[in-house]
N, C-alpha and C positions, 0 to 999 in steps of 0.2 A: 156629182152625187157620190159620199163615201159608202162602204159599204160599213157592215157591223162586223168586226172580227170573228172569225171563229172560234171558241175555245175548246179545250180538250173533250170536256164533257159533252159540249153541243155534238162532239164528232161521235161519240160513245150512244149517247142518247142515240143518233141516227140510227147506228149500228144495231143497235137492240132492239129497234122496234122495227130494220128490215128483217133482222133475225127470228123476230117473234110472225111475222107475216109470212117469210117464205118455207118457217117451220107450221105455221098452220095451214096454207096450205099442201104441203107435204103429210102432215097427217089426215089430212081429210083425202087424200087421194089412196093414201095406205088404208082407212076405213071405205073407201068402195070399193078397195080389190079382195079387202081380207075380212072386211064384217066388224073387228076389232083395230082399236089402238095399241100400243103400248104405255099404260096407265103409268108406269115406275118412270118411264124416259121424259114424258109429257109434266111429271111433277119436279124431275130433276131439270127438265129446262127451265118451269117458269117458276119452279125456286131460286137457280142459281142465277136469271137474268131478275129477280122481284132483288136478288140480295145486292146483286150488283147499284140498281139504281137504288137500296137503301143505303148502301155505301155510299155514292154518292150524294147523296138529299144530307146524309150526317156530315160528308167535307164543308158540301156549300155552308152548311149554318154552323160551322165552327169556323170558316174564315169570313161570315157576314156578321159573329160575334168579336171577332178579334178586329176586324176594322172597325165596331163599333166602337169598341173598348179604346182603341188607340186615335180618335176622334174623340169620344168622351174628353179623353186625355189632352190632347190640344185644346179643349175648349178649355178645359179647367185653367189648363197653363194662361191661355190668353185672357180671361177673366181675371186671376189672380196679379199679372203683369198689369191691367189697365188700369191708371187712375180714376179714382173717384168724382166725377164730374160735380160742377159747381153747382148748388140749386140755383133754380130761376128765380128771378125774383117776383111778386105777384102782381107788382103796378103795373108792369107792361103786358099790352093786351095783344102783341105779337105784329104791332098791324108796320 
C-alpha cells in the first residue's frame, strides 16, 4: 500500500491547528489563575494564524488556476492538431 505524500502545506496546516489547540488551552489555564485573558495576544494570534491559512487558501487557487489554464491549453493544442474525422455513412446500421 502507498502512502499519500505529504506536502508543504499539509505540514503547516498541522502546525497551526496544534498551535491554535495548545494556545487555547494555555489560555484557558491563564483564565482560572488570573480571572482574565489577554484580549490584544489572543487577537494577534488568531489573526496572524486566520492570515496565514488565507495565504495559503490564495496559493492553492492561483496554482489549481494555472494548471487549469495550462491543461485548457493542451486541450486546445490537441483539438486544433486532430483531423477532422470522416462522417458515417447512414446505411449501415453498425451491426
Amino acid at each position: 500500500m502507498k502512502l499519500p505524500k505529504i506536502h508543504t502545506m499539509d505540514i503547516i496546516l498541522i502546525v497551526i491547528f496544534a498551535t491554535l489547540v495548545v494556545f487555547t488551552i494555555k489560555m484557558i489555564q491563564v483564565f482560572e489563575i488570573s480571572g482574565s485573558i489577554p484580549d490584544t495576544l489572543v487577537t494577534c494570534v488568531f489573526a496572524a494564524l486566520g492570515g496565514e491559512c488565507g495565504i495559503m487558501g490564495w496559493i492553492m487557487t492561483t496554482k489549481t488556476k494555472k494548471q487549469q489554464r495550462k491543461w485548457d491549453k493542451e486541450d486546445s493544442k490537441k483539438s486544433e492538431n486532430k483531423t477532422p474525422e470522416e462522417p458515417h455513412s447512414d446505411d449501415s446500421e453498425g451491426f
